[in-house]
MARMI-710978 format. One line per 5 residues: number of its first residue (from 1); their letters; for each residue x, y, z of N, C-alpha, C, O. Coordinates in steps of 0.02 Angstrom, whole numbers, plus 50000, padded with zeros to 5 digits. Layout:
% residues N
NUM> a> X:Y:Z:X:Y:Z:X:Y:Z:X:Y:Z ~ ...
END
This chain:
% residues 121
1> xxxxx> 49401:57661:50834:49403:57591:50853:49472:57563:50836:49503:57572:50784 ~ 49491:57526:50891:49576:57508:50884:49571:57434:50853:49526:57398:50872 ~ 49611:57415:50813:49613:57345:50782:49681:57310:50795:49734:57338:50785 ~ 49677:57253:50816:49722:57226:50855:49733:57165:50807:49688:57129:50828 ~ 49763:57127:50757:49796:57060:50733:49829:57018:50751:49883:57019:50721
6> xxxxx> 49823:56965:50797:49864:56916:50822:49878:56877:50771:49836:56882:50726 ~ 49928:56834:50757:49954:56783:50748:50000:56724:50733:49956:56697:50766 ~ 50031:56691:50721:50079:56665:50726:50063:56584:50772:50113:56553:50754 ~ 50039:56554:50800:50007:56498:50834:49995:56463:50811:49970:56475:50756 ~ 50006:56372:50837:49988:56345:50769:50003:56280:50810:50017:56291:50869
11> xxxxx> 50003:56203:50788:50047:56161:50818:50112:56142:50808:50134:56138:50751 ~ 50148:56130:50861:50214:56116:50865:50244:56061:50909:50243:56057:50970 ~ 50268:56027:50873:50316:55974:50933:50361:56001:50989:50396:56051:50982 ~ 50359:55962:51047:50391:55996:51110:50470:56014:51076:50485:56002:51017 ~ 50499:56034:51108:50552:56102:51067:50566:56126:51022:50622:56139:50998
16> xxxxx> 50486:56139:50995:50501:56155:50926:50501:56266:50964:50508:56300:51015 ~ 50486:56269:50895:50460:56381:50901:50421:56392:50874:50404:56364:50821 ~ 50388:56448:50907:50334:56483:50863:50337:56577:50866:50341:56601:50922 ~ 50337:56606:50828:50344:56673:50850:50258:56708:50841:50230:56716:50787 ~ 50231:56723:50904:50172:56761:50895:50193:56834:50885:50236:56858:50923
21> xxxxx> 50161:56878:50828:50130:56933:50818:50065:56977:50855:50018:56939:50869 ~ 50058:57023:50867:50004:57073:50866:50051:57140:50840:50105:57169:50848 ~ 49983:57140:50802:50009:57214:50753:49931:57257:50781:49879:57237:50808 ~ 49951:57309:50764:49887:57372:50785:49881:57416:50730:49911:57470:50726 ~ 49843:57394:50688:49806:57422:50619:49815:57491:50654:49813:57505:50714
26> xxxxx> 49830:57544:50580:49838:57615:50560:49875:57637:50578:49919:57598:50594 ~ 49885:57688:50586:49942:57742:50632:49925:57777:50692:49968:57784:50735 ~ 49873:57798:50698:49838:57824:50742:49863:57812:50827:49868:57852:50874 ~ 49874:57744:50822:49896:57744:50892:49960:57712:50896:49981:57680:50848 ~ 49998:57717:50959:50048:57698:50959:50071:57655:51029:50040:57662:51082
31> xxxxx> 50128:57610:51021:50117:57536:51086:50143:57582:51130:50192:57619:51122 ~ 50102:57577:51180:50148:57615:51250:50179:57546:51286:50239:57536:51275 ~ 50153:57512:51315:50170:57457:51342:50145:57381:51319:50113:57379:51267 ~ 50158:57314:51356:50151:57293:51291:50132:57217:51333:50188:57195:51348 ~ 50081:57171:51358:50092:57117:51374:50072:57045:51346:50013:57051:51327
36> xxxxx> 50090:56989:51337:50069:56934:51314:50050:56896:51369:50096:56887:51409 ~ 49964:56855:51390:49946:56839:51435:49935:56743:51399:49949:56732:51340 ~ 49919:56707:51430:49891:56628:51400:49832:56600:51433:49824:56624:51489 ~ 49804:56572:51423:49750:56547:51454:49728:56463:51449:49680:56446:51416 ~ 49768:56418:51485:49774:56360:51480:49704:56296:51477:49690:56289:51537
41> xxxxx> 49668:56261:51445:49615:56241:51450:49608:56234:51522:49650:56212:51560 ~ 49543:56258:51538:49520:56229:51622:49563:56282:51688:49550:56276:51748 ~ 49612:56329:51662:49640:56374:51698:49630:56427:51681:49598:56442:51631 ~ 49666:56481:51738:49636:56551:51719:49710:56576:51689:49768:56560:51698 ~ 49674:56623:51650:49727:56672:51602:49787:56702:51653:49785:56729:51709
46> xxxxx> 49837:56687:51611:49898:56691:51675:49980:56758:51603:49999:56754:51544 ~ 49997:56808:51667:50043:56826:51629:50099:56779:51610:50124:56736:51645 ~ 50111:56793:51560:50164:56769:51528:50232:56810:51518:50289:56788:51530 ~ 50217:56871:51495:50276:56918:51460:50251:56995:51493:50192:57005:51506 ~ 50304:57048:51506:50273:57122:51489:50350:57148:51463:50408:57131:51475
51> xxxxx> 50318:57196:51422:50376:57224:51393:50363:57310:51412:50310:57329:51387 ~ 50397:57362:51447:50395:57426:51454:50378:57472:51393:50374:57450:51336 ~ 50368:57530:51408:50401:57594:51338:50470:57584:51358:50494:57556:51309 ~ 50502:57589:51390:50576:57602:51401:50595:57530:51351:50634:57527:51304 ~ 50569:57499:51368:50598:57401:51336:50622:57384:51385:50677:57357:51376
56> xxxxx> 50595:57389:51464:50631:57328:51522:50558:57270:51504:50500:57288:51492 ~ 50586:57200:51507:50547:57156:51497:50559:57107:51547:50615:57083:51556 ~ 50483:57085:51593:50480:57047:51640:50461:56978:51625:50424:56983:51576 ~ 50470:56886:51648:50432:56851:51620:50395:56817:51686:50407:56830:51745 ~ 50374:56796:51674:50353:56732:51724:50416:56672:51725:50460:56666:51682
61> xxxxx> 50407:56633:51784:50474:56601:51809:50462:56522:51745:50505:56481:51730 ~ 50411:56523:51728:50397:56452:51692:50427:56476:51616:50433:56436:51569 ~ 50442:56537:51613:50455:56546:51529:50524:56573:51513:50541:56585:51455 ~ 50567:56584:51573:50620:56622:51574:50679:56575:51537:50696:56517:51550 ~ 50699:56611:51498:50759:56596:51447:50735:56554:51397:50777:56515:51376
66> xxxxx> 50680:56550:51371:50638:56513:51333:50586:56548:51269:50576:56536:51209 ~ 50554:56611:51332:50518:56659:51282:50569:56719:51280:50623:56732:51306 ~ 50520:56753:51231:50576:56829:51223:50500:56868:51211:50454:56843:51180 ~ 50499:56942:51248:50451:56985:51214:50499:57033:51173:50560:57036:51174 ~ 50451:57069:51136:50493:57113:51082:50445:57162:51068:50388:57156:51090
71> xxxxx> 50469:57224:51024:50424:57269:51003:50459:57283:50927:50514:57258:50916 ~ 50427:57321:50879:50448:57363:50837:50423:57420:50815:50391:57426:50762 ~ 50436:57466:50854:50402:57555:50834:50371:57557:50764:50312:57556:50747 ~ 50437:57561:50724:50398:57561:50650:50369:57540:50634:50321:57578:50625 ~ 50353:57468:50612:50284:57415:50622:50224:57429:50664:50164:57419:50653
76> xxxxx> 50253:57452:50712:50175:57453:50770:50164:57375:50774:50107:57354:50762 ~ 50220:57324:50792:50186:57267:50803:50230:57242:50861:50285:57269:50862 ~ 50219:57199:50907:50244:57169:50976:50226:57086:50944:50183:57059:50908 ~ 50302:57065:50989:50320:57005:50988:50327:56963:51027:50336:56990:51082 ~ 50328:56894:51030:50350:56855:51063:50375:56779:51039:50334:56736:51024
81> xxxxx> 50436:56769:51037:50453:56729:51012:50458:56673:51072:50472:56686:51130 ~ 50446:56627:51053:50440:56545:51080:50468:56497:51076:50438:56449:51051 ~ 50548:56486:51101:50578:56425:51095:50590:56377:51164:50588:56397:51222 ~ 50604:56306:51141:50605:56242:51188:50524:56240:51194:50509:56227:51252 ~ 50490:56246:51168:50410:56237:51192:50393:56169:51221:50398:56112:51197
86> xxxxx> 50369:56192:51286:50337:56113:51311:50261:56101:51298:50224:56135:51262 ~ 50242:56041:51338:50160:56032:51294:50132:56094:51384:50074:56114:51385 ~ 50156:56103:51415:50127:56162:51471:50109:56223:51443:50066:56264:51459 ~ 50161:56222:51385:50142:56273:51351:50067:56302:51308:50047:56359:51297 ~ 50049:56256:51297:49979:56257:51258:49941:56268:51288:49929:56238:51340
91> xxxxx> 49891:56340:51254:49849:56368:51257:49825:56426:51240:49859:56459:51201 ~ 49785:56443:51254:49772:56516:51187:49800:56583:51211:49784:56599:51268 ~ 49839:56623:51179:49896:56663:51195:49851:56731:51171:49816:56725:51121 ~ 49852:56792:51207:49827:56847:51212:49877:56904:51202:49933:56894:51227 ~ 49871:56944:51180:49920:56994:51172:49883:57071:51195:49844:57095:51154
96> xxxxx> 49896:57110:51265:49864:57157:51288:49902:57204:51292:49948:57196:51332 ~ 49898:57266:51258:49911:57320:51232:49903:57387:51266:49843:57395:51277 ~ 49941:57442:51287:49936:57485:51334:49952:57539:51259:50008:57542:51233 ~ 49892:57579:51233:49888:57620:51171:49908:57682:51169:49889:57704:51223 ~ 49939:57735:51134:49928:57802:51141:49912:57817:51088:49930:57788:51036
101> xxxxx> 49867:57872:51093:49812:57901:51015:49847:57951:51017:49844:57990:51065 ~ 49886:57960:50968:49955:58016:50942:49903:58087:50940:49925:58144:50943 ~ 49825:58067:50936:49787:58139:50919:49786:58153:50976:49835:58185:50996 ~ 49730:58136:51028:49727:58164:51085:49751:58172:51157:49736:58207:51205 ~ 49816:58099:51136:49869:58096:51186:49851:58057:51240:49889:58047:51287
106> xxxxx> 49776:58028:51235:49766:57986:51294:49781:57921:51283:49811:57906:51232 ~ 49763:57872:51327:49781:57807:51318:49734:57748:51325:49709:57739:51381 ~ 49717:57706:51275:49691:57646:51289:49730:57587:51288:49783:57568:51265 ~ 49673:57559:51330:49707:57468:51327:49652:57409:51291:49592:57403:51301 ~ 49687:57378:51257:49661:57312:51216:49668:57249:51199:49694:57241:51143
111> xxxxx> 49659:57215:51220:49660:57158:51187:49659:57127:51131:49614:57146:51093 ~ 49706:57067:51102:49709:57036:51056:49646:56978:51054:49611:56958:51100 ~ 49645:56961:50996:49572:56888:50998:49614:56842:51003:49590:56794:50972 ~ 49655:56830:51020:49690:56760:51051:49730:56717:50967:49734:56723:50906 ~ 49746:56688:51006:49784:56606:50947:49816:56582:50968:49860:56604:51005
116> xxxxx> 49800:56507:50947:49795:56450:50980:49874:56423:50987:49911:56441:50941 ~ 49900:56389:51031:49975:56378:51041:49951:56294:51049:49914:56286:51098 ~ 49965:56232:51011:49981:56182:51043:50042:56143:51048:50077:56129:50999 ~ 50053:56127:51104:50124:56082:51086:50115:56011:51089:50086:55989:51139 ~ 50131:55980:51056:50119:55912:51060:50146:55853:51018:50119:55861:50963
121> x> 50172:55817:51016:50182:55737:50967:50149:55719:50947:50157:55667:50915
END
C-alpha cells in the first residue's frame, strides 16, 4: 500500500505563496512522473502542473510564470511552489503520482488526499 502526504495549503492573501508538498512514504517506490491537479468549489478538477521523469514541465495557461512544479529524487517528494496567488486560485489541490515499485518494476498511480488552498483578504 502506497502512502501519499500532501501538504503545505493554508490561507493566503492575493500575492502572497504557498509551497505544496507530496512526499511518498518508504522507499519502495519511486516518482516516475508527477502531476498537481485543483478542484475549484462547484467545478471540476482541472490540471494544473505535470512534471516528466526527464523534468520537462507543462502548466496550464492560468498558472504560467506564477507556479513552478518540482521534484526531489532523494526525498521522494514533488513540489509546487505558488507565487502572485489570486483568489481563482482557491481550491483543493491534488497531487497525482505516476509510481515505480523498485521490486517488481511495475508502475502505479495515486493520488494525494488533497489541501486546501485559499486566497483571500
Amino acid at each position: 500500500q502506497v502512502q501519499l502526504v500532501e501538504s503545505g495549503g493554508g490561507l493566503v492573501q492575493p500575492g502572497g505563496s504557498l509551497r505544496l508538498s507530496c512526499a511518498v512514504a518508504g522507499s519502495r517506490f519511486s516518482i516516475n512522473t508527477m502531476g498537481w491537479y485543483r478542484q475549484a468549489p462547484g467545478k471540476e478538477r482541472e490540471l494544473v502542473a505535470t512534471i516528466s521523469r526527464a523534468g520537462s514541465s507543462n502548466y496550464a495557461e492560468s498558472v504560467k510564470g506564477r507556479f513552478t512544479i518540482s521534484r526531489d529524487s532523494a526525498k521522494n517528494t514533488g513540489y509546487l511552489q505558488m507565487n502572485s496567488l489570486k483568489p481563482d486560485d482557491t481550491g483543493v489541490y491534488y497531487c497525482n503520482l505516476q509510481l515505480r515499485d523498485i521490486l517488481t518494476y511495475s508502475y502505479v498511480e495515486v493520488w494525494g488526499q488533497g489541501t486546501l488552498v485559499t486566497v483571500s483578504s
